[in-house]
C-alpha positions in Angstrom: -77.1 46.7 31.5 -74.4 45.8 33.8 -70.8 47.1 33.3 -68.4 44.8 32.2 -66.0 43.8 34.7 -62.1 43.8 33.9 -60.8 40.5 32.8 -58.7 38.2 35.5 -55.3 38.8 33.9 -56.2 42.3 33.7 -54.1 44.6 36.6 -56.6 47.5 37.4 -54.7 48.9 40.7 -50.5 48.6 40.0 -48.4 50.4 42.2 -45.5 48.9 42.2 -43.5 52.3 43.5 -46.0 51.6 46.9 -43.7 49.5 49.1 -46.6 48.2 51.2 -48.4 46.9 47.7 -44.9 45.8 46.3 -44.4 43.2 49.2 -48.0 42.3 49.3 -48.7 41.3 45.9 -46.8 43.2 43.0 -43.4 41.6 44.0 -44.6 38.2 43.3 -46.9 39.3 40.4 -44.2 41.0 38.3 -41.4 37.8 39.4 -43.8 35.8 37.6 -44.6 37.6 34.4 -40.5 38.6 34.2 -39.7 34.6 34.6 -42.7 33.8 31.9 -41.5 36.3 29.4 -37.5 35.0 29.7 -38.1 31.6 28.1 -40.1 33.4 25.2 -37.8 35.7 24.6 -35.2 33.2 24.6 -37.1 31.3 21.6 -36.9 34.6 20.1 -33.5 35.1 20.1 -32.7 31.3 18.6 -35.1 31.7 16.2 -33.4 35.1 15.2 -30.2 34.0 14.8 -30.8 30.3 13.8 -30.9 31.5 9.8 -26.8 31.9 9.9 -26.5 28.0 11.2 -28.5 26.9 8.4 -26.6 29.4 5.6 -23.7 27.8 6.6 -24.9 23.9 5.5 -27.0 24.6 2.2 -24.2 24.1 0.1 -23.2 20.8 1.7 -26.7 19.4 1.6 -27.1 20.5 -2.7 -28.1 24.1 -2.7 -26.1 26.2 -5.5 -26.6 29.3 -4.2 -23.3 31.7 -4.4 -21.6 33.0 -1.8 -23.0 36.5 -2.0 -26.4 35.5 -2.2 -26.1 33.4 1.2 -24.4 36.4 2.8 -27.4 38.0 2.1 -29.6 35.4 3.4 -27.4 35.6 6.6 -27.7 39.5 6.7 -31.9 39.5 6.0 -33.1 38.5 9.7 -30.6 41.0 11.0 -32.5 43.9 8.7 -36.0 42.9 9.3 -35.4 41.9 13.1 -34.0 45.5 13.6 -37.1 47.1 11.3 -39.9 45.1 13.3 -38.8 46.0 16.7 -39.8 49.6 16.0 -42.4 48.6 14.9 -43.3 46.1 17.9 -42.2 48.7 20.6 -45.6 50.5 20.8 -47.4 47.1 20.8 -47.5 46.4 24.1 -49.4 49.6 25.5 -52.1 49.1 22.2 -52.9 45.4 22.6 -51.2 44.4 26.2 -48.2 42.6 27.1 -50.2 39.1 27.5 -51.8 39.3 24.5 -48.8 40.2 22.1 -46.0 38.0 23.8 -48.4 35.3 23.1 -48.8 36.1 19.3 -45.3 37.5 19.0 -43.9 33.9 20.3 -46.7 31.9 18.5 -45.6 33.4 15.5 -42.1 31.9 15.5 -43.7 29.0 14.7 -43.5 30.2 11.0 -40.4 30.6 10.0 -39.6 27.6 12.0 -41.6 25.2 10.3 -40.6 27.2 7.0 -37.1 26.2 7.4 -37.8 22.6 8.4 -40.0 22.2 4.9 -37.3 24.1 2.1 -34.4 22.5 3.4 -35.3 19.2 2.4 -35.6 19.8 -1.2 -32.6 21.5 -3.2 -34.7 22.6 -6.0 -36.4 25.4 -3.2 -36.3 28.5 -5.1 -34.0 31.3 -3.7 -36.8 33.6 -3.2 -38.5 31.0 -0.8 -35.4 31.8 1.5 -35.1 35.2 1.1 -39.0 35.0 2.3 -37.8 32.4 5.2 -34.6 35.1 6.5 -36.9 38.2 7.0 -39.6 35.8 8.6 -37.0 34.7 11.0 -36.8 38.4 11.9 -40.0 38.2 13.5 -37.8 37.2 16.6 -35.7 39.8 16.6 -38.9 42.1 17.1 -40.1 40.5 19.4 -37.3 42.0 22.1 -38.6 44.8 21.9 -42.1 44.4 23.1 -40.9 42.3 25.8 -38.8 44.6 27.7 -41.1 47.0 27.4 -43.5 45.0 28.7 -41.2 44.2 31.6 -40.4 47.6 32.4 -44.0 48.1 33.5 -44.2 45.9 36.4 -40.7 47.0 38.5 -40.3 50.0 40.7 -37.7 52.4 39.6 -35.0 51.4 41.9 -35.7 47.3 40.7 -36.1 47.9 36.6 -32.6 47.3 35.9 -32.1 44.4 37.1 -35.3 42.9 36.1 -34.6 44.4 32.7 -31.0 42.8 32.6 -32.6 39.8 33.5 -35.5 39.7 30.6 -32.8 40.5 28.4 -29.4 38.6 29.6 -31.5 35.5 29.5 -33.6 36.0 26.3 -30.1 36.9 24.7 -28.6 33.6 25.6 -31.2 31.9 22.8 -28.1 32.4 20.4 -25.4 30.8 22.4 -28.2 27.7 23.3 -28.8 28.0 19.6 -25.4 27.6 18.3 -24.7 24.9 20.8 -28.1 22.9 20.5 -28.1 23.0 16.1 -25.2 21.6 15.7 -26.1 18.6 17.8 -30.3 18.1 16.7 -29.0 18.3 12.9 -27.2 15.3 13.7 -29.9 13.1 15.0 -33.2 12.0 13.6 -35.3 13.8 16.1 -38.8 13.7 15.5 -39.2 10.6 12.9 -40.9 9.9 10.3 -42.8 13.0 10.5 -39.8 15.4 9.4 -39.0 13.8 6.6 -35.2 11.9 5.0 -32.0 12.6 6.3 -29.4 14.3 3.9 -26.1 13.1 3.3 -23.2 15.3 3.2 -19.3 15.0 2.2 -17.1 17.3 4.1 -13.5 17.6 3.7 -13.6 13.8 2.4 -15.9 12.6 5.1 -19.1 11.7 4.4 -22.4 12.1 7.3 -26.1 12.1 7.4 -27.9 15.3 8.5 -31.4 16.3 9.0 -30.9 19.9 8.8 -34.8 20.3 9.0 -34.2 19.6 12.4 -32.8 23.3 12.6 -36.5 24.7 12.7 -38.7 22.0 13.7 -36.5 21.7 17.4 -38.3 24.6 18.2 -41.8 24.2 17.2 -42.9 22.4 20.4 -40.7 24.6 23.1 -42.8 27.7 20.9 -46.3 26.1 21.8 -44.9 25.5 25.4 -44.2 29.2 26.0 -46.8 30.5 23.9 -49.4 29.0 26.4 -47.7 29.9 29.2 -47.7 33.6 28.3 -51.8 33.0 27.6 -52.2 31.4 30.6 -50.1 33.3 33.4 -49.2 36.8 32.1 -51.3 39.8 33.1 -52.1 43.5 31.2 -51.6 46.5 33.4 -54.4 48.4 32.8 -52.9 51.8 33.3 -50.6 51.1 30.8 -52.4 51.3 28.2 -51.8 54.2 25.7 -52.3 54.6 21.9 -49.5 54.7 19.1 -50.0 58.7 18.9 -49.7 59.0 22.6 -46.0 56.9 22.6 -44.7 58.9 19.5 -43.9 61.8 21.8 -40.6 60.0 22.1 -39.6 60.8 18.9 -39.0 64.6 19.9 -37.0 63.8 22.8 -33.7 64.4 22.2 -32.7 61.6 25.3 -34.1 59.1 23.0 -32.0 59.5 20.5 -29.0 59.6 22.9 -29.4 56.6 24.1 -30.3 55.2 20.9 -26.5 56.4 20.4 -25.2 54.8 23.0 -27.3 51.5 22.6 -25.9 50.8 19.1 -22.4 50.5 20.9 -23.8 47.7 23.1 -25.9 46.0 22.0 -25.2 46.7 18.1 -22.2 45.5 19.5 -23.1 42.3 20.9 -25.3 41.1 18.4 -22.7 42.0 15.3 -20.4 40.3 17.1 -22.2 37.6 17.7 -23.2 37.5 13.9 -19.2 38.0 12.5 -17.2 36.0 15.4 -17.7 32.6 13.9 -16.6 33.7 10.2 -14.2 36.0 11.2 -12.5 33.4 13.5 -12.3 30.6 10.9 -11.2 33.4 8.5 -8.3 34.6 10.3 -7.1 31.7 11.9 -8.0 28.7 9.1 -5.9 26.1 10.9 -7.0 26.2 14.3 -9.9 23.9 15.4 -12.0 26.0 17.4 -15.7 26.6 15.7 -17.3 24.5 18.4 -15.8 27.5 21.0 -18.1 30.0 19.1 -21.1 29.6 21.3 -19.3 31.2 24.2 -19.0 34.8 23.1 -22.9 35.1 22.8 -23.1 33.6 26.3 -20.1 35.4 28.1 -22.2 38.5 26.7 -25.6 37.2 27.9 -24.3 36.0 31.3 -22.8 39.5 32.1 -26.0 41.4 30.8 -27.9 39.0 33.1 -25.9 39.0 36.4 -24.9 42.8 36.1 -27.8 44.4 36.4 -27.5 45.4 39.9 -24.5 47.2 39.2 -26.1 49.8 37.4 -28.8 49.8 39.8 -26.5 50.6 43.3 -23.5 52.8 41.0 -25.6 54.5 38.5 -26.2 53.3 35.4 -24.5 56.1 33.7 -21.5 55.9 35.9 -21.1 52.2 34.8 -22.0 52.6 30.9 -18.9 55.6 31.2 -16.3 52.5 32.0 -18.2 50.0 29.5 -17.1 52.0 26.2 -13.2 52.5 27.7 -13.5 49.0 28.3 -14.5 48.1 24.7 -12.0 50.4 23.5 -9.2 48.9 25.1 -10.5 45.6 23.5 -10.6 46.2 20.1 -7.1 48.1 20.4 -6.4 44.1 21.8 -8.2 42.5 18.6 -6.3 44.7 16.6 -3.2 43.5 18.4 -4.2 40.0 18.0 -4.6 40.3 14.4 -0.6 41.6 13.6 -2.3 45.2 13.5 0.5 46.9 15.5 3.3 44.7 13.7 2.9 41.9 16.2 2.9 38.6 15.4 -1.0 36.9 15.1 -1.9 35.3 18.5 -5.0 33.1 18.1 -5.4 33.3 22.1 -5.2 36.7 22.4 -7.4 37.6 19.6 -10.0 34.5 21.1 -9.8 36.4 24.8 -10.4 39.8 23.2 -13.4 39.0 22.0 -14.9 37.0 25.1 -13.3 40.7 27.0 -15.7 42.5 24.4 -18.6 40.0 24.8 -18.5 40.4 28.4 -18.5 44.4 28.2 -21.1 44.6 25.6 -23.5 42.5 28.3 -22.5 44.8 30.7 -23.3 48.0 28.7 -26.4 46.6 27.9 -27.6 46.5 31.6 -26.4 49.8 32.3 -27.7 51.9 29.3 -31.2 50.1 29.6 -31.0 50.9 33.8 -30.4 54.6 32.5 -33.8 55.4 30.5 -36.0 55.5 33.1 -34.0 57.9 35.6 -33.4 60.2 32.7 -37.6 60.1 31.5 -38.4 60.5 35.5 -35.5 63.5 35.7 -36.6 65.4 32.8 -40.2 65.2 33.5 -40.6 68.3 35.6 -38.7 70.2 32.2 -41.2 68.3 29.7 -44.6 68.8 31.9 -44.2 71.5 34.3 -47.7 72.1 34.9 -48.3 68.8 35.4 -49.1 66.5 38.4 -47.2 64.3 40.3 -49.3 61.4 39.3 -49.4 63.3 35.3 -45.7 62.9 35.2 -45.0 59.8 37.1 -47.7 57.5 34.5 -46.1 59.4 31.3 -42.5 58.5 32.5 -43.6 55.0 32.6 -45.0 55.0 29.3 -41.8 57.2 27.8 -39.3 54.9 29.5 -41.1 51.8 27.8 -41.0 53.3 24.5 -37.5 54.1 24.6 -36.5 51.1 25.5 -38.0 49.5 22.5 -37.1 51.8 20.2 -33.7 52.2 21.4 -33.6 48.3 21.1 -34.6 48.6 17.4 -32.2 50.9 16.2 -29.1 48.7 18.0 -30.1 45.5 16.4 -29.3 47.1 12.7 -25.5 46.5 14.4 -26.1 42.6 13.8 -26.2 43.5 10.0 -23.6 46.9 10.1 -20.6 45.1 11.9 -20.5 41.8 9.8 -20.7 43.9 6.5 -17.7 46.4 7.8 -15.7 43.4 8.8 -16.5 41.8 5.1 -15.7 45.3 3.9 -12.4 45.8 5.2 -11.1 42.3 4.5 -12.1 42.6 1.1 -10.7 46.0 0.8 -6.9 45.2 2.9 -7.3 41.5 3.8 -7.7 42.1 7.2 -10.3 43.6 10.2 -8.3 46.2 10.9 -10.0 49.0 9.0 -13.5 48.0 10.8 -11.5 47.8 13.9 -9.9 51.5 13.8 -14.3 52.8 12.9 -15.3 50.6 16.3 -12.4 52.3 18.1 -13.7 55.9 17.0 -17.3 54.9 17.8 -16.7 53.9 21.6 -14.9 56.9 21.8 -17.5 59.1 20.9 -19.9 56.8 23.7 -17.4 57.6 26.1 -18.2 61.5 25.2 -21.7 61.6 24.3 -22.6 59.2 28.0 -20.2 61.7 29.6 -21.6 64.7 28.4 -25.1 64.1 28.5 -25.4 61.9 32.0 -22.1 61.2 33.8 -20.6 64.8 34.5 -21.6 66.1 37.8 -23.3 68.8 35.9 -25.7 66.6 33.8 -29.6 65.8 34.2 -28.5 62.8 36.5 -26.9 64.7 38.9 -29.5 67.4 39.8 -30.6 67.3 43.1 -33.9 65.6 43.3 -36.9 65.5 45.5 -39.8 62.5 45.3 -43.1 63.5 44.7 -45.1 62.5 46.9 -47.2 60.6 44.0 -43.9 58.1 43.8 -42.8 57.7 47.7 -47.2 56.2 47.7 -48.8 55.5 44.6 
């Protein structure tokens, strides 16, 4: 019987380290897999975060459901988002990175057509939407999977950039998101087949919504990108590895660093994403400024996306050292902003000190994902002395990938953590600052934990190194 030849999307010789393969063929392979994945990862984030622009119109549309229980329905995709991603970050070596970006995207499809079906009838039990928030946490897992994928196809010296990219452009599916809801709710998209429009009275005015237009937008943009990844993504066979082979990471001690350090960016960015538009209308009731909210997500997303190559040419570790002095300076401006030193409230100020600690968080999340794969390639010669160039060179590969993911699951539980420390302290003092002064000490200890671990001239990074042969031509 003859042997079963490797499918066509199936990569059976990657070398991307091999310059003389990379400008061949692997440049333009891995270009196109990195600018496949970026639109479904994009989905992923709206669908995500599209639960807290839905929240907010229930009541409007004749849903009684109290204001705890819909800060609980606005907290769920955070929790099960964060949850999945560990979860999804050992996928990709198991099943293949064409294979699960294509279920992980068609999937959205659920909680999107969910949403467009309960919100049309008041009388939807509660439960239904508790069932409909963790659902939309399937897209928060799916980041996961997809940078790890990603980080498969670059050579060292190209993965931050390509990962900034993945992720600066999948992360601005919240700021499209807040930006395209509010404006498909208000036409009827898509008719007859989504159904009667709702009418709503707001501060005396009365409109007419189809807030099932909140989930169904998506549904064909999902099918779009979910054949795309079918049709033009490829599986690298040598990354392939099983569950039990990935969970070394769990004893190495660099993986729980970064996972440290990865809570203050992007924890960051996507609690701040979650609290900016309630704390905003909070603080500052008067001023008329809710349709602003979309640009924090995508200052944050634009400087993830356009800073990667920072990291790459200074160091990632050098630049994640001035990210977390950055982001402490800005909250110390919040906290200004807010009458916290005795000053008078400034809604400018406090509206610039949050795009300042957007734009930060993007950068940070560049630079600390640039970092895991120059640590795992560093340390490998500790972890596997007796190993092989080659040995060491295909486990660093499949380290870095996990750590990224699971790094990336444990900093998404910041999209639940922040907002509930922000409703914490204002229900506590009546204002942020508490919440403010526990982000202060938490950068701080980034600044010493990133400079202890990688930025002194002492640390891992800093070692002289020599390539192994294996990397300068395989």
């Amino acid at each position: 019987m003859a042997s079963r030849k490797p499918a066509r999307h199936v990569l059976t010789d990657w070398r991307p380290e091999d310059p003389a393969f990379w400008s061949g063929s692997g440049k333009t392979i891995a270009s196109r897999n990195l600018w496949i994945s970026i639109p479904n990862l994009l989905l992923a984030f709206s669908v995500w975060m599209v639960w807290s622009m839905v929240v907010a119109k229930l009541k409007l549309v004749g849903f009684k459901f109290t204001t705890e229980q819909l800060f609980w329905l606005t907290a769920l995709p955070a929790l099960s988002g964060a949850t999945l991603r560990i979860f999804y970050t050992f996928m990709v070596p198991i099943l293949g990175g064409r294979l699960w970006t294509t279920l992980t995207t068609l999937s959205l499809l659920i909680p999107a057509i969910g949403i467009g079906l309960a919100v049309q009838d008041p009388t939807t039990p509660y439960e239904v939407f508790v069932v409909l928030a963790l659902l939309c946490g399937l897209g928060g897992g799916n980041f996961a999977s997809s940078m790890a994928n990603i980080g498969f196809f670059f050579p060292k010296n190209q993965k931050g950039n390509a990962l900034a990219l993945n992720a600066g452009f999948g992360n601005l599916g919240v700021s499209v998101m807040q930006f395209l809801v509010p404006v498909v709710i208000g036409v009827g998209m898509f008719l007859p087949l989504v159904g009667a429009p709702q009418t709503v009275v707001e501060k005396g005015v009365s409109s007419t919504i189809w807030l099932q237009n909140a989930g169904f937008v998506w549904v064909p943009f999902i099918l779009i990108a979910g054949s795309l990844a079918w049709l033009g993504m490829n599986d690298i066979a040598s990354a392939r590895a099983s569950f039990a082979e990935q969970s070394v990471v769990f004893k190495r001690k660099h993986n729980w660093v970064i996972c440290w350090l990865y809570i203050g960016t992007f924890g960051s960015f996507i609690g701040f994403s979650a609290a900016f538009p309630l704390l905003m209308k909070t603080l500052f009731p008067d001023v008329q400024a809710m349709q602003l909210v979309f640009l924090g997500p995508l200052v944050g997303a634009a400087s993830r996306a356009l800073t990667g190559w920072v990291s790459d040419k200074f160091g990632g570790h050098n630049v994640t050292h001035w990210v977390f002095i950055a982001l402490a300076l800005g909250v110390l401006s919040v906290m200004y902003s807010v009458g916290g030193f005795g000053a008078a409230p400034s809604f400018p100020i406090f509206f610039a000190s949050f795009m300042w600690l957007f734009f930060w968080t993007g950068v940070g999340n560049a630079s600390t994902f640039q970092m895991i794969p120059a640590i795992v390639r560093a340390d490998m010669p500790r972890l596997l002395p007796q190993a092989d160039p080659a040995a060491r060179l295909k486990a660093a590969e499949m380290e870095s990938a996990a750590i990224v993911g699971f790094s990336s699951a444990i900093g998404a539980f910041g999209g639940f953590f922040i907002p509930l420390a922000f409703g914490n302290a204002m229900k506590a003092t009546g204002g942020p600052s508490a919440a403010l002064l526990v982000f202060l000490a938490f950068y701080l200890s980034c600044v010493a934990v990133n400079w202890g671990f990688y930025a002194r001239k002492s640390s891992l990074l800093h070692a002289p190194q020599t390539p192994s042969k294996m990397e300068i031509v395989a």
